[in-house]
C-alpha positions in Angstrom: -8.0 19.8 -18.7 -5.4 18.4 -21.3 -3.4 14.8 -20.9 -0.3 17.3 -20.4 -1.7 18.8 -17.2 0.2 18.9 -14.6 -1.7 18.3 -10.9 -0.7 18.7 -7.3 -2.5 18.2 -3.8 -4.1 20.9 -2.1 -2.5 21.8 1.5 -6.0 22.6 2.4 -6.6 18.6 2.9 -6.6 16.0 5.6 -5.3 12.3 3.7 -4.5 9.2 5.5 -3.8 5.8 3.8 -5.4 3.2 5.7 -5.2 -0.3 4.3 -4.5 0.5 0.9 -7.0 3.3 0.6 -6.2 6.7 0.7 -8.9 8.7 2.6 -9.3 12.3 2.0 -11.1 15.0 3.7 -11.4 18.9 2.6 -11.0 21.4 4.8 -13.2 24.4 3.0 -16.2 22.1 2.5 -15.8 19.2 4.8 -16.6 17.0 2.1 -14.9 12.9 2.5 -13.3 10.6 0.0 -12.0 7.5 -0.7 -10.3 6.6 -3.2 -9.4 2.9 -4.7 -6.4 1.7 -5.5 -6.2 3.7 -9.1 -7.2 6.6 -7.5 -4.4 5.9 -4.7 -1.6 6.0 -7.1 -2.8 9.2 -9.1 -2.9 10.7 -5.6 0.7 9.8 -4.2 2.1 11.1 -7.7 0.3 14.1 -8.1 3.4 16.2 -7.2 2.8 19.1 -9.0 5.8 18.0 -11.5 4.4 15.1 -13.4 2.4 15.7 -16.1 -0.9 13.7 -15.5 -0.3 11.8 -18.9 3.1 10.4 -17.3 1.6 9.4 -14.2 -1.0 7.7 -16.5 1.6 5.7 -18.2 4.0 4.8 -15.4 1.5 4.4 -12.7 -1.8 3.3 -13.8 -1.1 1.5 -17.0 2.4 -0.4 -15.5 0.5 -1.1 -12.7 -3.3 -2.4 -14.3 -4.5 -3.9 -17.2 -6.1 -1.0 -18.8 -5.4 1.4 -22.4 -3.2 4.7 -21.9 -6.7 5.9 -23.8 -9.2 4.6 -21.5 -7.5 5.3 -18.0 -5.9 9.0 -19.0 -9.8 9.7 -19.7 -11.1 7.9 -16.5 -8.1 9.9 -14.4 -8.9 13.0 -16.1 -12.6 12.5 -15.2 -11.3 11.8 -11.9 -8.7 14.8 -11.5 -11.9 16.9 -12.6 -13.8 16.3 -9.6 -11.2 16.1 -7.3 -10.0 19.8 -8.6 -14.1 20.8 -8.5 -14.0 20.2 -4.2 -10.4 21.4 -3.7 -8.6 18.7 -3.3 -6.3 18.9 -6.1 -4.4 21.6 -8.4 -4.6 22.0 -11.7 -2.2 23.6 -14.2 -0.8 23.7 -17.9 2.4 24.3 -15.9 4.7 22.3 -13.5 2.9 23.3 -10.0 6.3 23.8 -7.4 4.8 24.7 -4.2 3.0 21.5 -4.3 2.5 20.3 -0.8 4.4 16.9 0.3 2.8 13.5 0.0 1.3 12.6 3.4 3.3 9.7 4.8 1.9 6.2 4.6 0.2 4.8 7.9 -1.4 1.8 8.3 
């Protein structure tokens, strides 16, 4: 994966934000996360438009005290094993049949 990836949710997912955390649960495998707050934001603007590096920079950096360096590898780390169980799309392209963000609950 490159820093201009672009990366969308899966619609073969279950995700509910409860209390600031965003949990997630595959449908293929049944396997469960939860993600912190960095992992939260990468999440709500994975929308298949956005190249990953953009997100990076608008999101994560504006957001926390971290180096574009340092978190693009740490999301790109994280992207990777999201994409490994399903739960997100990766592509060197912008990704239009992205499924919608699931709407906030608390």
């Amino acid at each position: 994966m490159s820093n201009t990836d672009y990366i969308a949710r899966s619609s073969a997912i279950a995700a509910r934000l409860i209390g600031g955390e965003m949990m997630i649960m595959s449908a293929a495998d049944s396997t469960f996360f939860t993600l912190n707050d960095v992992g939260t934001a990468i999440w709500q603007a994975a929308d298949g438009r956005t190249p990953l590096c953009e997100i990076v920079e608008s999101k994560i950096c504006a957001d926390f005290d971290v180096t574009v360096t340092e978190a693009l590898s740490d999301a790109q780390q994280f992207v990777n094993q999201l994409a490994q169980h399903g739960i997100l799309r990766t592509s060197n392209q912008p990704i239009y049949d992205a499924a919608p963000c699931p709407a906030p609950t608390a």
